[in-house]
KOLTI-862877 format. One record per residue (C-alpha): residue number from 1; z, y, x. Coordinates in nm, 2 decimals. Example, Ala and Ser with C-alpha at 12.3 -4.5 7.8 and 13.67 -1.06 7.14 Angstrom:
ATOM|num|w|v|u
ATOM|1|0.78|-0.45|1.23
ATOM|2|0.71|-0.11|1.37
! end
This chain:
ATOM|num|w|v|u
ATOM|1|-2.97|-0.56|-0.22
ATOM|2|-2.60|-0.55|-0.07
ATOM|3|-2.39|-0.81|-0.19
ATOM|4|-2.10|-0.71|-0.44
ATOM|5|-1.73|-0.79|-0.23
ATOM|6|-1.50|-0.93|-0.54
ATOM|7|-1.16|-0.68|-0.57
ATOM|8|-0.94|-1.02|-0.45
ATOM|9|-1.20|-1.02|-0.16
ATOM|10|-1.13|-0.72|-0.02
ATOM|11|-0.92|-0.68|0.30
ATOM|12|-0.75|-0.38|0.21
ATOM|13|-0.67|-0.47|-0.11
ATOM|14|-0.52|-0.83|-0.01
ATOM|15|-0.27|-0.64|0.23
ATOM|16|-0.15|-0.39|0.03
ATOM|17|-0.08|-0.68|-0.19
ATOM|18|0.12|-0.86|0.09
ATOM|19|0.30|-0.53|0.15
ATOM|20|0.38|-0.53|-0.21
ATOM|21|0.55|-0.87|-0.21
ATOM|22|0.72|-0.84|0.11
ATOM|23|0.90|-0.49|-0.01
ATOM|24|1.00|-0.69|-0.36
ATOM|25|1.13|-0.98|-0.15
ATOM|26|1.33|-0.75|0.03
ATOM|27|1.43|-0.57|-0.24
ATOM|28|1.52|-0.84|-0.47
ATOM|29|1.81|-0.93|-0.20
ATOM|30|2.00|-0.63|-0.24
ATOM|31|2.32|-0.53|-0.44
ATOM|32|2.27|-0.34|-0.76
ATOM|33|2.34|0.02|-0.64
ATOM|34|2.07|0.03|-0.40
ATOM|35|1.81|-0.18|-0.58
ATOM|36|1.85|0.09|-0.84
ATOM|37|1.82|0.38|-0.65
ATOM|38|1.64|0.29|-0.32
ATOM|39|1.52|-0.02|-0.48
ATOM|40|1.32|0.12|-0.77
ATOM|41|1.13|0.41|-0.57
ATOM|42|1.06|0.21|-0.28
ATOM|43|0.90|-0.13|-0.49
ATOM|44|0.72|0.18|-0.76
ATOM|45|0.53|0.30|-0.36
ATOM|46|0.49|-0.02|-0.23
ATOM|47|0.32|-0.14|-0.56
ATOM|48|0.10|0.15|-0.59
ATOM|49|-0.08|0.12|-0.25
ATOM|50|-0.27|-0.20|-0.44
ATOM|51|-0.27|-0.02|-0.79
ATOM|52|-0.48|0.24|-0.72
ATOM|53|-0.74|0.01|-0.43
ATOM|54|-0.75|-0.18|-0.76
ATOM|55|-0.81|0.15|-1.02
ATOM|56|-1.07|0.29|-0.75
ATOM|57|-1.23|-0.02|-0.73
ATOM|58|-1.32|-0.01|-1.08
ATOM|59|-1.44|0.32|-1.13
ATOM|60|-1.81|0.38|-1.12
ATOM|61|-1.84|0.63|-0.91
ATOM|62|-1.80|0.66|-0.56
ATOM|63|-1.60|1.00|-0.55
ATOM|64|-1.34|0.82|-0.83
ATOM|65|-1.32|0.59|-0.61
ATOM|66|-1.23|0.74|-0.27
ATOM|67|-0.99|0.98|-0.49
ATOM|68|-0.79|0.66|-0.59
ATOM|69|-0.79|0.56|-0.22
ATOM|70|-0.67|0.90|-0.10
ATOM|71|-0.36|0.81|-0.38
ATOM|72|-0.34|0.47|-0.22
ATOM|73|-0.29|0.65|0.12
ATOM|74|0.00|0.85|-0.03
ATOM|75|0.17|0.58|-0.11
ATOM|76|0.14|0.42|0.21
ATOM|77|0.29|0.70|0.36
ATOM|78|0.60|0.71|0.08
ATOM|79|0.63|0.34|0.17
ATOM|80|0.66|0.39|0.52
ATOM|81|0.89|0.68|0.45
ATOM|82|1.14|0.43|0.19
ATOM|83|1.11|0.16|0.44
ATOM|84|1.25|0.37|0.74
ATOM|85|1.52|0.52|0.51
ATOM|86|1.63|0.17|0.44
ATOM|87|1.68|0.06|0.76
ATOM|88|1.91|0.36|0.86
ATOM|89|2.09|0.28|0.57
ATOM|90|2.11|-0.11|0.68
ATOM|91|1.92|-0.28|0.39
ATOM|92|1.66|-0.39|0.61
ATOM|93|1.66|-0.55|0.93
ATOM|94|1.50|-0.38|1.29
ATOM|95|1.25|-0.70|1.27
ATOM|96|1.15|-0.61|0.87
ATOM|97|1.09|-0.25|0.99
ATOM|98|0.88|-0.32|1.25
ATOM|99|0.68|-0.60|1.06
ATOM|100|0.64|-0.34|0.78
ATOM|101|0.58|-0.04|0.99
ATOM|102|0.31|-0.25|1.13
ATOM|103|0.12|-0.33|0.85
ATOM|104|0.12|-0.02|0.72
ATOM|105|-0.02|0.14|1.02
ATOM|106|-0.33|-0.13|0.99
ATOM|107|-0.37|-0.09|0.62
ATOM|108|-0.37|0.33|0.66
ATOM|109|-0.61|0.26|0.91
ATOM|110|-0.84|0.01|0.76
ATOM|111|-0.79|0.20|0.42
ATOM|112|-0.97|0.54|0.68
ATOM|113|-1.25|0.34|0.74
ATOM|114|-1.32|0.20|0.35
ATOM|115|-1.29|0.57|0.26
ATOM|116|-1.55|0.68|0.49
ATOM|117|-1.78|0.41|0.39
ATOM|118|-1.73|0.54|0.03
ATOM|119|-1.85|0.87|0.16
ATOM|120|-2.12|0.79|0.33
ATOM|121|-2.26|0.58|0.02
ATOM|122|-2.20|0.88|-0.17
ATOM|123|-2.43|1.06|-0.01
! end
């Protein structure tokens, strides 16, 4: 019998958590007019790459799940999408972007291979 991986356990999930709290971090340093606009949209993306590892996680079955994780995968890709926008607009610096950029491009790609593991238990 395969041994149950706790949600906290989970690689995926404790990345997109770290990406979470690096955006707020970042976000948190700003002035109001860009925490609201930029700000808001860009923490709400961040955020929901661990929000939906965590809704899929819970679901029962497997195709909930990867459908959560193809959601999670959006969001990456909205994060990434925020994160370069702040930097041309000079709210992050070149060395943020890259760090972010970075572990985005491991999570989306660790993320590929949880989601084909879900399909092949599916089947």
């Amino acid at each position: 019998m395969p041994k149950t991986i706790l949600l906290d356990d989970l690689e995926i999930y404790k990345l997109a958590m770290e990406i979470g709290d690096n955006v707020w971090d970042i976000v948190m340093r700003w002035s109001y007019f860009p925490k609201k606009t930029l700000g808001g949209q860009y923490t709400e993306a961040a955020d929901s790459i661990a929000a939906n590892i965590a809704e899929g996680y819970g679901r029962y079955f497997y195709k909930d799940r990867k459908q959560f994780c193809y959601y999670s995968r959006g969001s990456i890709m909205e994060t990434k999408a925020w994160t370069n926008k702040a930097f041309k607009r000079e709210l992050i610096t070149l060395n943020e972007l890259e760090t972010l950029i970075e572990k985005l491009k491991i999570l989306h790609h660790k993320l590929n291979t949880y989601i084909k593991i879900l399909k092949q238990n599916s089947q």
